[in-house]
TITOR-935994 format. One record per atom (N, C-alpha, C, CB): x, y, z; residue in one letter; atom name. Coordinates in steps of 0.1 Angstrom, whole numbers, plus 5000, padded with zeros to 4 digits. Each point is the difference from the previous one (the first is absolute). Glycine has a CB too. Layout:
TITOR-935994
KOLDO   c1   c2   c3 rest atom
KOLDO    X    Y    Z    a   CA
...
END
This chain:
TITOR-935994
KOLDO   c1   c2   c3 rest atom
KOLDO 6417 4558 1786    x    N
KOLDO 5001 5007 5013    x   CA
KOLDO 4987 5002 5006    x    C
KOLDO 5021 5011 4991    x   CB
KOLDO 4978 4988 5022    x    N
KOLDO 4991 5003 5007    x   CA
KOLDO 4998 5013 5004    x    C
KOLDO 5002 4979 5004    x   CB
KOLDO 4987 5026 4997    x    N
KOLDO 4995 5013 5003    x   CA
KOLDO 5008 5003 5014    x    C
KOLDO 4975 4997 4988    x   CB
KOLDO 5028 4997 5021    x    N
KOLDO 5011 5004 5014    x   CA
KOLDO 5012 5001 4996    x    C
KOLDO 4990 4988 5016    x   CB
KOLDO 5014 5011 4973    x    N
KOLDO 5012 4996 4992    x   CA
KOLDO 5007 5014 4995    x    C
KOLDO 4989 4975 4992    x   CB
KOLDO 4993 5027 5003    x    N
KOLDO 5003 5014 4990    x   CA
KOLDO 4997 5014 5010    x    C
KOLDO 4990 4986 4975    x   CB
KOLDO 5003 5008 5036    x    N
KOLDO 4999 5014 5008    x   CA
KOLDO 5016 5002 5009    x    C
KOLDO 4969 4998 5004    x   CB
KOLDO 5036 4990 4997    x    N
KOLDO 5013 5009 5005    x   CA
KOLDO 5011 5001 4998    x    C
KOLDO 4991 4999 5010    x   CB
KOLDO 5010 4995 4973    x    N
KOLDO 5011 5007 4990    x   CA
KOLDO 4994 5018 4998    x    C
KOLDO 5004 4973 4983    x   CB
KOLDO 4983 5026 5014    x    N
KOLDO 5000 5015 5001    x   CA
KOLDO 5001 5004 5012    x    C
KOLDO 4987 5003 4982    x   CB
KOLDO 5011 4999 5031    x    N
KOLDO 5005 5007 5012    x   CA
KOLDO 5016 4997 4996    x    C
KOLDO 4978 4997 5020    x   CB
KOLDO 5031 4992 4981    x    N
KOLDO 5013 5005 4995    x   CA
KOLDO 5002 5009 4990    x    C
KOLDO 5004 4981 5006    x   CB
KOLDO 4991 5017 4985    x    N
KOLDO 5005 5010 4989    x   CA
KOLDO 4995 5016 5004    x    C
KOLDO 4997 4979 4979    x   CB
KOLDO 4995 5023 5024    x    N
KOLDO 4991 5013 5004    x   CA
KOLDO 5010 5008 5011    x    C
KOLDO 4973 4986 4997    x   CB
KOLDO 5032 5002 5015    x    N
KOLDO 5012 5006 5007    x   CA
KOLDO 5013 5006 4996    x    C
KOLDO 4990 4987 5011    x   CB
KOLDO 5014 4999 4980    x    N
KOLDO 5014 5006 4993    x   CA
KOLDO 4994 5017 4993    x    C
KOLDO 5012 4970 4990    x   CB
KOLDO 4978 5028 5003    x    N
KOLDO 4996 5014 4992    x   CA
KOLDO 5002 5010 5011    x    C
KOLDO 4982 4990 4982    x   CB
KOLDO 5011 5010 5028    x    N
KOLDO 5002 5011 5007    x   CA
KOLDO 5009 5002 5011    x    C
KOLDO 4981 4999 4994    x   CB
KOLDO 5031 4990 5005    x    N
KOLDO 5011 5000 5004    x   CA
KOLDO 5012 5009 4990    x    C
KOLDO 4989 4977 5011    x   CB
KOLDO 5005 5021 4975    x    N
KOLDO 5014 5007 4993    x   CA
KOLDO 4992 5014 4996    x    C
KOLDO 5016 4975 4987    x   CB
KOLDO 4973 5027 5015    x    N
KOLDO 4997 5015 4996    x   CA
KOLDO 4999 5009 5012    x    C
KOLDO 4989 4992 4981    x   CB
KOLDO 5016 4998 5028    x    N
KOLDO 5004 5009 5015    x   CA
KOLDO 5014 5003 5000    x    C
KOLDO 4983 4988 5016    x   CB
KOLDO 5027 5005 4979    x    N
KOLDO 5013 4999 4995    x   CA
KOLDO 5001 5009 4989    x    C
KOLDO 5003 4977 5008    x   CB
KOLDO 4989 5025 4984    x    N
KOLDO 5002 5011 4988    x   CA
KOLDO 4999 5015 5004    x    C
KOLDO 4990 4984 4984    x   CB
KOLDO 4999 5015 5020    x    N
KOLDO 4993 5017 5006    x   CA
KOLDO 5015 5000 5010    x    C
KOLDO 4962 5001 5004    x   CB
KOLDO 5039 4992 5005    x    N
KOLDO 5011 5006 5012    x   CA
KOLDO 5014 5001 4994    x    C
KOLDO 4988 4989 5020    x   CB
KOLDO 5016 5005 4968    x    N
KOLDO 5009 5007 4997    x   CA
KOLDO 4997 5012 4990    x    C
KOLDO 5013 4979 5005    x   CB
KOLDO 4978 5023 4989    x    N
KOLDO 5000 5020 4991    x   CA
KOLDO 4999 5004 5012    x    C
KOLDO 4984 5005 4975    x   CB
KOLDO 5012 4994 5038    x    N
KOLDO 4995 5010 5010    x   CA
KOLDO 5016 4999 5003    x    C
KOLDO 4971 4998 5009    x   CB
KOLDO 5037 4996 4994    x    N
KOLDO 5009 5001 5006    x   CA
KOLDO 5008 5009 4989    x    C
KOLDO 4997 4978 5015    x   CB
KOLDO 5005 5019 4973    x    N
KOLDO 5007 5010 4989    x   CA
KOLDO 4999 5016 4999    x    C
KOLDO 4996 4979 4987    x   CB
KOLDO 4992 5023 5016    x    N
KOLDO 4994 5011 5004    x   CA
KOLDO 5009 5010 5011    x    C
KOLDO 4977 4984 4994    x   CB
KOLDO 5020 5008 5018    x    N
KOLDO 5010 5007 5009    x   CA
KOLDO 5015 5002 4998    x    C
KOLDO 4985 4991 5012    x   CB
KOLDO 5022 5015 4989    x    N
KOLDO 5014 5007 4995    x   CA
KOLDO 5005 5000 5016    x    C
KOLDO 4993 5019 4975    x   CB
KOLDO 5016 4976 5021    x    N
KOLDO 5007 5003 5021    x   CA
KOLDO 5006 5013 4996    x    C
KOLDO 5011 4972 5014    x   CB
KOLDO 4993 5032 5002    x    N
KOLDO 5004 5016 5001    x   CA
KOLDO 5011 4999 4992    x    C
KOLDO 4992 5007 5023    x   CB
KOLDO 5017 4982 4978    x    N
KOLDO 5009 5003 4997    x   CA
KOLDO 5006 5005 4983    x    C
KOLDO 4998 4986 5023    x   CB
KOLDO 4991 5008 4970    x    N
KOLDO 5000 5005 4988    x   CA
KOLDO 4994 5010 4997    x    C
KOLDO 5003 4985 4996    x   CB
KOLDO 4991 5022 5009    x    N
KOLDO 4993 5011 4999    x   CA
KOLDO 5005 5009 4997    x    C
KOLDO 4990 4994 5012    x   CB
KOLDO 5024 5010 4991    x    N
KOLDO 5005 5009 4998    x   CA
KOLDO 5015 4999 4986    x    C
KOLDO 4987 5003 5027    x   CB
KOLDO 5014 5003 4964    x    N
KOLDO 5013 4994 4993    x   CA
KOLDO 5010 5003 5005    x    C
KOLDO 4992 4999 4983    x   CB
KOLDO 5009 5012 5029    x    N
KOLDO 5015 5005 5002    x   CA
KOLDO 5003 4991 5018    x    C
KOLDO 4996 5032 4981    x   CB
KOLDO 5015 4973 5027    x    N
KOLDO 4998 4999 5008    x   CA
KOLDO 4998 5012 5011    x    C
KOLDO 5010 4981 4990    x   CB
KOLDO 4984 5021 5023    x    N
KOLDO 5000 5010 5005    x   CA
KOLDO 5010 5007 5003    x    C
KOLDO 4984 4992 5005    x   CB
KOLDO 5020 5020 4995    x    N
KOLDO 5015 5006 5006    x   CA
KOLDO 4993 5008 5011    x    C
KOLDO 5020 5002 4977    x   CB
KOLDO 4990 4990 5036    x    N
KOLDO 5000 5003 5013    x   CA
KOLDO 5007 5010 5003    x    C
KOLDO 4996 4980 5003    x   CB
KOLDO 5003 5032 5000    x    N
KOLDO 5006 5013 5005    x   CA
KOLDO 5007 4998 5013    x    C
KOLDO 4981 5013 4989    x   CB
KOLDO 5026 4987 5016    x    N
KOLDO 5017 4997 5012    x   CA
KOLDO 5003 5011 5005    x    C
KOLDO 5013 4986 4988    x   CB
KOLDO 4981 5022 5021    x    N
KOLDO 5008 5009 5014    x   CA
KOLDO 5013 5003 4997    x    C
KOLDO 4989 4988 5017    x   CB
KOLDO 5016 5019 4979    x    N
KOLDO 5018 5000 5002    x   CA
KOLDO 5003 5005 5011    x    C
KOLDO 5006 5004 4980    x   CB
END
């Protein structure tokens, strides 16, 4: 292999790398966040005017 060969298998590979550890971090960050909707275990009870 030639030295042009090998510089841009590593820029491919170097991208994928920082392609899937942008894809890792953003999903824990995403796990992290809880939507509202689970937030709570019950449901709210809404009080009604009679």
């Amino acid at each position: 292999m030639t030295s042009d060969m090998i510089e841009i298998w590593t820029g491919i590979l170097g991208l994928a790398y920082l392609a899937a550890a942008g894809l890792y971090f953003g999903m824990l960050l995403a796990r992290k966040h809880v939507p509202a909707s689970h937030a709570r275990p019950y449901p709210v009870r809404i009080r009604r005017p009679r």
